[in-house]
N, C-alpha and C positions, 0 to 999 in steps of 0.2 A: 440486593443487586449491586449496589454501589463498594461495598466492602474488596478489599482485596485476597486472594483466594491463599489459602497458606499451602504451604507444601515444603522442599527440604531445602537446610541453609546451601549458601553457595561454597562455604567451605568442604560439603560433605560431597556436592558435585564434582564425579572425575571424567570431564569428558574426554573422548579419541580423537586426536587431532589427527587428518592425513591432508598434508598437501598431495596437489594432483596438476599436470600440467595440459596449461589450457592449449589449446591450438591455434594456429595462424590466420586464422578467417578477419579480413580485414575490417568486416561487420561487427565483432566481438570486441567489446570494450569503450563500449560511446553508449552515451544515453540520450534519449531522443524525447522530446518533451513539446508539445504543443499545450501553448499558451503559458498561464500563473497561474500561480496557489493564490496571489493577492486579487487576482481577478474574478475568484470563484468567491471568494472572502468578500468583494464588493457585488457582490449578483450579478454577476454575469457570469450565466448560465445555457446559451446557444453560443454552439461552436458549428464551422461550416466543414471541419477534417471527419472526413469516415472513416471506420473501423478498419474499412478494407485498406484504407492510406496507411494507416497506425502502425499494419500489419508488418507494411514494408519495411519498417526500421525497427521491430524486435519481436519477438515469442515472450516473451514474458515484461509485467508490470501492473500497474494501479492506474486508475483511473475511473471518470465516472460519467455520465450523459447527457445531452440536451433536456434541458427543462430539471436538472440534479435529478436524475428518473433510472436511482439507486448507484451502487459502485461495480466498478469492471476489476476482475481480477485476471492475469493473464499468466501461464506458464503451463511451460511443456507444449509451447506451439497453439494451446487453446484457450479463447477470450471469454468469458462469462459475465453476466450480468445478474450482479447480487441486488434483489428485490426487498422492497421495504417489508415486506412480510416476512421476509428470513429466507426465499424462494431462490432461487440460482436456475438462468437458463440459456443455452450456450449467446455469443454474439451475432449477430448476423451482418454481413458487413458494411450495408448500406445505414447502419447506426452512426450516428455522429454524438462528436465530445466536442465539450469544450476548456476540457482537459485534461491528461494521460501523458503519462512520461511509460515510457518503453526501453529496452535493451532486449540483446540477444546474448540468452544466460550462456555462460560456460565458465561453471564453479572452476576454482583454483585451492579450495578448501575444502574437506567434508569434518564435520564436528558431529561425533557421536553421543548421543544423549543417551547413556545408560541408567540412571537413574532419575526416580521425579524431580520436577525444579519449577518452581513457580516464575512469572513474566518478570518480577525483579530482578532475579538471579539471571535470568535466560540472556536478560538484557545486557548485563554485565558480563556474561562471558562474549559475546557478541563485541563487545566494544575492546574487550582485550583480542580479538581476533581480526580485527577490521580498522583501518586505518578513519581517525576521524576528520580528516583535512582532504580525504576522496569520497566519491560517493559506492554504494557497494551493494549489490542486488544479492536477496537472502530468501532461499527457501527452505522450507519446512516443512517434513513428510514426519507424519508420527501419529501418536495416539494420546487425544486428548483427555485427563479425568474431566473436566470443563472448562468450554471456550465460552466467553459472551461476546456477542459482536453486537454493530449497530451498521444503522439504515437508514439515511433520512429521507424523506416523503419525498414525490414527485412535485413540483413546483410550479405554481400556475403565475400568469403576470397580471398584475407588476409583481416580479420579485424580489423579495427580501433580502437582506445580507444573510451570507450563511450561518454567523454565530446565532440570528431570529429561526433559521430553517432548522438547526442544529437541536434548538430547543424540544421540537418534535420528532425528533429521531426514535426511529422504533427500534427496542431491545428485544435482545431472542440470547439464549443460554442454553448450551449446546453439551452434553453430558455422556461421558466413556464414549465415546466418536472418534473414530480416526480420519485424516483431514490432512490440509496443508496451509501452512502460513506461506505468504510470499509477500516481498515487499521490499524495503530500502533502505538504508541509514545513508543520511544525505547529510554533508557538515552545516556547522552552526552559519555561513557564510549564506547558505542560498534560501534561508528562510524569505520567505514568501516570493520565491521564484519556485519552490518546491517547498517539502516540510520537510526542515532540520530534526534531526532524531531518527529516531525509527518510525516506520509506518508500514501497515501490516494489514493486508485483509485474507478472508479466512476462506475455504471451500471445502465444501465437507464429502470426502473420499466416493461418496456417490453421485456428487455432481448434482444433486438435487438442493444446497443450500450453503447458504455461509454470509460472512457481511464484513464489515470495518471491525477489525479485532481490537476490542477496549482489554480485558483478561482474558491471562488461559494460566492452567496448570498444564504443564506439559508428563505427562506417564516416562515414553521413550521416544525415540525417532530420530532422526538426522538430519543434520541441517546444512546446506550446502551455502559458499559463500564466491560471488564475483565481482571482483576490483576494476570498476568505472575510473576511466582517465581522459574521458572523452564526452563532452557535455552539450548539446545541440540544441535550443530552443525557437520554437516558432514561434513568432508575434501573432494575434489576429489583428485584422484589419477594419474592423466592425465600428460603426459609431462609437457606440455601447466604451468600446476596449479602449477607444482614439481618444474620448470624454473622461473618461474617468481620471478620479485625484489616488493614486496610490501614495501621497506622503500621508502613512497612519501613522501617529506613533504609536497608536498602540495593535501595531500587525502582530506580533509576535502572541502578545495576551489573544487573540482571536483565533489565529489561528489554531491556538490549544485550545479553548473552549469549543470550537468544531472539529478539531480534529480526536479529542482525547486523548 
């Protein structure tokens, strides 16, 4: 389960690059973020923003629920909530987070994946395609040989910090599936305001499951890319958020041991 999935060098990947131009909607190209990634890292895990709020400022993103009670993926207009069981079921709005970054996609790229390429390589062309000093929302429509995603458990109080909740996260391995990645390369600058790198969760093309994408081999598909230059965060106002000591040094170590 742990091992890395093999598939073809990145030399031998030719993807189809098309630029495409995006349109003037003054909503397009801001990202919208209520709360921290350092704050779900320290357990805090009730947020008072609904889904229906969320909505307002983008169609597509990541996020996850009051009480960590599984991850939200978003795009194409539609929110879902990926279950520790590997289950997927639409959002309803009156859901709350306590935290989800959002945007409203409108690719400016499409990158054709014509042949297989495992998550190493995938990742690398992605970074030649995407600036690392902006952040860049990325989706992914295609056919997986195998995705494995993760989950972690619904969270009762007192709660844990996430890398103790992370410990329990439930796997699930997902095989010849077609599906979509959506998610974010966010620069090295806003770790633990969000997670630096890519982040990625998964939904699998029937809408009945998907989770936090740790591997995939990718078959084929297309990937679309949109250039964030606009970046928006909500404080909460909570004891909990007002208390808290975010000087870690060691945030950055954490939040890769929960995030993968």
């Amino acid at each position: 389960m742990g091992e890395s999935i093999s598939g073809g060098s990145l030399g031998m990947v030719q993807p189809v690059w098309h630029h495409i131009s995006g349109n003037n909607d003054p909503q397009a190209g801001e990202l919208y973020q209520t709360s921290l990634m350092s704050a779900l890292i320290a357990g805090i895990y009730e947020g008072r923003v609904t889904y229906g709020e969320i909505r307002k400022h983008g169609d597509f993103g990541l996020g996850t629920f009051n009480d960590l009670d599984g991850e939200m993926v978003g795009f194409d207009g539609a929110f879902y909530q990926l279950r520790s069981d590997g289950s997927a079921r639409p959002v309803a709005p009156y859901q709350k987070t306590p935290f989800a970054v959002v945007t409203f996609f409108e690719p400016q790229q499409d990158v054709e994946l014509e042949q297989p390429i495992m998550k190493r390589d995938f990742l690398a062309l992605l970074e030649k395609a995407t600036d690392a000093n902006l952040f860049s929302a990325i989706k992914v429509d295609g056919i997986f040989d195998e995705i494995r995603t993760r989950t972690v458990q619904r969270q009762m109080r007192p709660f844990v910090p996430l890398t103790e909740a992370a410990k329990h996260q439930v796997e699930n391995t997902f095989s010849n599936v077609e599906g979509t990645l959506a998610g974010f390369r966010s620069p090295p600058y806003a770790q633990g305001i969000g997670v630096a790198g890519f982040h990625f969760h998964f939904l699998r093309q029937d809408k009945w499951a998907g989770g936090h994408a740790l591997d995939y081999h990718i078959r084929s598909g297309k990937a679309q890319i949109c250039t964030v230059h606009r970046f928006h965060v909500e404080l909460p106002t909570s004891a909990e958020f007002l208390k808290a000591n975010f000087a870690d040094q060691a945030l950055s170590e954490k939040i890769e041991a929960s995030e993968g």
